[in-house]
ZAMARGU-4260 file (C-alpha; in steps of 0.2 Angstrom, whole numbers, plus 5000, padded with zeros to 4 digits):
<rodrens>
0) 5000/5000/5000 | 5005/5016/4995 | 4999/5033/5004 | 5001/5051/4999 | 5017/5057/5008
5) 5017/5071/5021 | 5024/5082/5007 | 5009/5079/4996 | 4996/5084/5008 | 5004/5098/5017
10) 5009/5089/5031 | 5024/5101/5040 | 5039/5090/5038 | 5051/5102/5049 | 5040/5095/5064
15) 5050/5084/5076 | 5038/5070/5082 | 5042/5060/5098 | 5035/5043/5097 | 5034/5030/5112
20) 5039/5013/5105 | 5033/4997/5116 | 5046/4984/5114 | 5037/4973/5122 | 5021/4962/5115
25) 5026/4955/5098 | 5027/4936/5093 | 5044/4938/5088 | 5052/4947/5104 | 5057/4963/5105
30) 5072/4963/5093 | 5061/4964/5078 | 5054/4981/5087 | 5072/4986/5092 | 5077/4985/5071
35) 5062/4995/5068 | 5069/5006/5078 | 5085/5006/5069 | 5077/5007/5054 | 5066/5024/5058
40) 5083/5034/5066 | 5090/5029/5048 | 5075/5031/5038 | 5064/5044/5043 | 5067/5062/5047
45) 5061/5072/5061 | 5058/5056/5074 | 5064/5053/5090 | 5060/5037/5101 | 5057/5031/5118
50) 5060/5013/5122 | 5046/5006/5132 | 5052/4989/5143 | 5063/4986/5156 | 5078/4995/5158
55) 5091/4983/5156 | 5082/4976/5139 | 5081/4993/5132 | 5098/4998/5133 | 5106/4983/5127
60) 5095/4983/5112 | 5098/5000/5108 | 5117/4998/5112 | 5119/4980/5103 | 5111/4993/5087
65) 5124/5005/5089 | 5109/5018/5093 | 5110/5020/5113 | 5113/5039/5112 | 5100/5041/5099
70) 5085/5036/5109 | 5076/5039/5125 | 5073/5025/5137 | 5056/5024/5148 | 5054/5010/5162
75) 5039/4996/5160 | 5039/4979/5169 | 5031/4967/5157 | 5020/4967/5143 | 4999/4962/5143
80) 4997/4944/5142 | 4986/4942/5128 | 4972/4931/5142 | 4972/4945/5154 | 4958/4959/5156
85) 4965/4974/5148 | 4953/4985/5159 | 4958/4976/5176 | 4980/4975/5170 | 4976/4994/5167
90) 4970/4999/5184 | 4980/4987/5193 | 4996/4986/5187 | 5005/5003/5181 | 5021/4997/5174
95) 5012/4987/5160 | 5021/4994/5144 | 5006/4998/5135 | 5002/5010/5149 | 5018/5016/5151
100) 5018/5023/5134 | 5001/5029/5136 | 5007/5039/5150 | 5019/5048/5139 | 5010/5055/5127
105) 4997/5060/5142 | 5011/5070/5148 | 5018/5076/5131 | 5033/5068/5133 | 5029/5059/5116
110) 5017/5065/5104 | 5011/5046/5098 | 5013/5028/5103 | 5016/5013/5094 | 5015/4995/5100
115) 5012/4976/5092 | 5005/4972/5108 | 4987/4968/5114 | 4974/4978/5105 | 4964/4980/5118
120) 4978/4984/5130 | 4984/4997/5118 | 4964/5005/5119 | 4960/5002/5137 | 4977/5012/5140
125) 4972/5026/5128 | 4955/5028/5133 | 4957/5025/5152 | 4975/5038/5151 | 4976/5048/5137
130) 4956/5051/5137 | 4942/5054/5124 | 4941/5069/5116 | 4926/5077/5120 | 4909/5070/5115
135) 4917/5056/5109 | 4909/5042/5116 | 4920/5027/5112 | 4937/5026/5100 | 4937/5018/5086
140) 4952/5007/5079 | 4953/5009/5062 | 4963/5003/5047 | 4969/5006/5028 | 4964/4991/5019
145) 4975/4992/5002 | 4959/4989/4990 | 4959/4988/4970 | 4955/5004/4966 | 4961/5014/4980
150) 4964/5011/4998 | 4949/5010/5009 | 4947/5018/5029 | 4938/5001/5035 | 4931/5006/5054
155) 4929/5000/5068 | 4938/4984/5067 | 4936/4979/5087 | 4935/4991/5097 | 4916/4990/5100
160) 4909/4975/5095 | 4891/4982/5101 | 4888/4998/5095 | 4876/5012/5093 | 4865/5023/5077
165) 4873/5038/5088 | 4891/5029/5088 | 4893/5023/5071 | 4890/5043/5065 | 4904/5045/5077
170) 4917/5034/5066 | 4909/5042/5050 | 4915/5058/5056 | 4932/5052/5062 | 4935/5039/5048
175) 4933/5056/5036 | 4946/5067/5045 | 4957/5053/5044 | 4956/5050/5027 | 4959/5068/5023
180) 4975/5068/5036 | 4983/5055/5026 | 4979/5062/5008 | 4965/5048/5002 | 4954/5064/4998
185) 4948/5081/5001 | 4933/5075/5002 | 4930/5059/5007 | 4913/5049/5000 | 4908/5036/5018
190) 4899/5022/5017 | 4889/5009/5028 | 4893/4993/5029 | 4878/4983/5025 | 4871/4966/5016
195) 4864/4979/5001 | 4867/4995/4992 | 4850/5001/4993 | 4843/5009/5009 | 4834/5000/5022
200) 4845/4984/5018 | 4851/4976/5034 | 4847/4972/5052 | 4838/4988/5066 | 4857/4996/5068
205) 4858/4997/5049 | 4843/5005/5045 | 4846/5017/5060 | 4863/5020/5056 | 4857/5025/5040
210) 4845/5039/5044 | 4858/5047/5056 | 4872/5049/5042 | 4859/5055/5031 | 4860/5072/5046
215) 4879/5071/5043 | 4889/5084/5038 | 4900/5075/5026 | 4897/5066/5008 | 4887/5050/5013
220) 4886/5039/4998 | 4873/5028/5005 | 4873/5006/5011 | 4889/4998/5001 | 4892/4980/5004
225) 4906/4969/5011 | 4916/4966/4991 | 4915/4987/4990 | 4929/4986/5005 | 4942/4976/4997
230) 4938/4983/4978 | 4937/5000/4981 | 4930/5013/4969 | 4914/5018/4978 | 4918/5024/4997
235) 4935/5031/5004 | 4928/5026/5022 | 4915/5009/5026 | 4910/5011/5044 | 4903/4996/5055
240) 4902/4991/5071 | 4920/4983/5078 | 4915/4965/5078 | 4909/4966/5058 | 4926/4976/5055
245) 4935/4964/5063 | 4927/4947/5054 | 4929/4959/5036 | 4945/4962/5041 | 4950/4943/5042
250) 4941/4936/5028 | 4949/4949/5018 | 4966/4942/5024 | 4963/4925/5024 | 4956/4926/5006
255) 4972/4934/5001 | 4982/4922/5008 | 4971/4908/5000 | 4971/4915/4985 | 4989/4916/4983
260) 4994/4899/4987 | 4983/4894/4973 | 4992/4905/4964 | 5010/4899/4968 | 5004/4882/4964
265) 5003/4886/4948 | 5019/4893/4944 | 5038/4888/4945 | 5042/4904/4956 | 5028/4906/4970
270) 5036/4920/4979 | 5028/4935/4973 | 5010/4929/4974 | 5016/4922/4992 | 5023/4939/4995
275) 5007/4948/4989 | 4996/4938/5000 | 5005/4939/5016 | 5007/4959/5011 | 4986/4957/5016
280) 4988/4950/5032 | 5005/4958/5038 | 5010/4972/5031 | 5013/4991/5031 | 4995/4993/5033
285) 4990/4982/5046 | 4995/4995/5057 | 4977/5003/5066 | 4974/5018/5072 | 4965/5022/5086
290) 4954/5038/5081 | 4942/5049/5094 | 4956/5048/5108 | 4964/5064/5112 | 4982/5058/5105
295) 4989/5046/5091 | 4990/5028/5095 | 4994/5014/5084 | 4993/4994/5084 | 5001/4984/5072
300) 4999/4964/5070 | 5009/4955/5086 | 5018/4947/5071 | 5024/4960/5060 | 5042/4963/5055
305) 5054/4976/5058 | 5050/4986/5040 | 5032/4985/5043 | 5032/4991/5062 | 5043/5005/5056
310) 5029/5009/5045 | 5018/5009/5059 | 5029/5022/5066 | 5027/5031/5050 | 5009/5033/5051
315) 5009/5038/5070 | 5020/5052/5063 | 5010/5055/5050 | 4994/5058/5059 | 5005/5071/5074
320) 5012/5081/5057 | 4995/5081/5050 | 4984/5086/5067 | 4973/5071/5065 | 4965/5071/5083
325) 4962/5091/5079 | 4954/5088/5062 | 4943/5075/5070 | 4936/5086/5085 | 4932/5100/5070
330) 4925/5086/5060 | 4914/5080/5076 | 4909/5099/5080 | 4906/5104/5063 | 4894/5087/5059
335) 4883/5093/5076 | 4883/5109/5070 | 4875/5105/5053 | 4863/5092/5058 | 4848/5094/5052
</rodrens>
C-alpha cells in the first residue's frame, strides 16, 4: 500500500515528532521492534524514540544497534498477556508497557505511541489515560485496507463490537478526518457497511445507522456491501460496528492468503504471489489507528516485522504532522453543527 506522503498533503515536515515505541508484546520478541527502531533513526526524518520495557532490555537493544545515544529509554515491567483483562491490567498494574507509553503521550513527553502488543491493551490504555476527546463516546480502531481501486478507511475493526446509530455517525465523522489527514481525499465519500446497496437493507442498527448519516455533515454515499471494502471505487471510508470490521477484516486476509497459494501452485516461482498475500495480512497497513482519543496511538499485527512496524511508526508520525486528533474534534463539531 502506498499513501500520499506528508509532502503531498501539506503535512509540515520540519516538525519533530516523539514517538513512544513498546518493545514489548510482539510474537517475535522485542528485537524485531528494536530493528524497527534502527530502521526509523536511519530512515525517517524528524523522529525521535522512547524505548518502552525494562531498563536493562532497552539499553542493550539499543546499544547492541549501535543507537544507545540516539534514543530515549522509559521503564515498563512486562507486557499484557494476551488472556488478561486489559481493563483490570490497566488499573491494577501501572508498569504494564502499553500503559507506560500511554502515559507519555498523556504527559507530552511523546506525541504518539506505537505497539504490536494487545489491541485491547493498547485501547484500554488510551481511553482510560490519554482520554476521549470530548463527546466522543467510544474510540474507534481503524485501518487502511489496500483495495483495487484505492485504499479504503475500514472502521471500527474491534473496538466495539456492540455499537450504537449515535456511535457509528461517530466513526463516520472520524473515519473522514482521517482520510483527509493521510491524503486519500479532500473530500472523502463514507459508506455503511451493509448486506445491500439500497437503503433500508440490513438488520435495526443498519437501518438506524442509515438515517443518522443522512444528518451528517459530510458526503454519505449511502449502504455499500462487504466486496466494496476490498475493491474499492465507491467509498473512501466503510464504517461498521468493531465486531463486523473485525470478521471483514479477516476474511479479507485469509482470502488473500488463500488465494495466493493457489496462485503459487501454479507457477515455478511462487514468491511473489506468496509475498502479495502475506502483504494482506501483515503488512505496512496492518498497522490501526485508534481515532476519537485525544492523541495518536497505533497497533500493528503481534507478528509484523521490523520494515512493517517502522511503518507503523510512520503513520503515528504522520497523523501528529497532520493534526489528526484536531481535524477529528472540528469534523465532530462541525457534523453537530449542521445536523439537520
Amino acid at each position: 500500500m502506498t499513501l500520499p506522503t506528508d509532502r503531498d498533503h501539506g503535512a509540515d515536515t520540519s516538525v519533530r515528532v516523539t514517538v513512544a515505541l513498546d518493545v514489548l508484546g510482539g510474537d517475535d520478541g522485542p528485537e524485531v521492534v528494536a530493528d524497527a527502531a534502527l530502521q526509523v533513526l536511519d530512515q525517517q526524518s524528524g523522529v525521535d524514540l522512547i524505548l518502552v520495557g525494562p531498563t536493562d532490555l532497552t539499553h542493550t537493544l539499543a546499544a547492541d544497534r549501535g543507537i544507545a545515544d540516539r534514543v530515549d529509554y522509559a521503564s515498563a515491567g512486562s507486557a499484557l498477556a494476551m488472556d488478561e483483562d486489559p481493563v483490570r491490567a490497566i488499573r491494577t498494574r501501572p508498569d504494564v508497557s502499553v500503559q507506560v507509553a500511554a502515559e507519555l503521550v498523556r504527559d507530552q513527553r511523546a506525541q504518539a505511541s506505537v505497539s504490536v502488543g494487545h489491541t485491547g491493551g493498547v485501547l484500554a490504555a488510551a481511553t482510560l489515560t490519554i482520554g476521549r476527546l470530548e463527546g466522543v463516546t467510544r474510540a474507534a480502531v481503524a485501518v487502511v485496507v489496500p483495495a483495487v481501486h484505492h485504499s479504503v478507511v475500514l472502521l471500527d475493526v474491534g473496538g466495539t463490537v456492540d455499537a450504537t446509530p449515535e456511535l457509528l455517525a461517530q466513526f463516520a465523522n472520524s473515519g473522514r478526518a482521517f482520510a483527509i489527514a493521510l491524503g486519500l481525499s479532500d473530500d472523502p465519500a463514507v459508506g455503511l457497511l451493509t448486506i445491500g446497496s439500497e437503503p433500508g437493507k440490513g438488520d435495526a442498527l443498519r437501518r438506524l445507522a442509515h438515517d443518522e448519516f443522512l444528518d451528517l455533515n459530510l458526503r454519505y454515499v449511502g449502504p455499500v456491501e462487504g466486496d466494496d471494502v476490498a475493491l474499492g471505487g465507491i467509498a473512501d471510508v466503510i464504517v461498521t460496528d468493531g465486531f463486523t470490521g473485525n470478521v471483514v477484516l479477516k476474511a479479507i486476509e485469509g482470502a488473500a492468503l488463500n488465494t495466493a497459494e493457489a496462485i503459487s501452485r501454479r507457477y515455478a516461482d511462487p514468491e511473489p504471489a506468496l509475498e502479495v498475500g502475506r502483504s494482506f495480512a501483515v503488512g505496512t497497513h496492518a498497522g490501526a489507528i485508534l481515532l476519537g482519543i485525544n492523541g495518536v496511538s497505533v497497533v500493528g499485527h503481534g507478528a509484523s516485522s521490523a520494515e512493517e512496524i517502522a511503518a507503523y511508526v510512520a503513520l503515528a508520525v504522520r497523523g501528529v504532522r497532520s493534526d489528526l486528533v484536531a481535524r477529528i474534534a472540528d469534523q465532530l463539531a462541525v457534523s453537530d453543527a449542521g445536523k439537520r
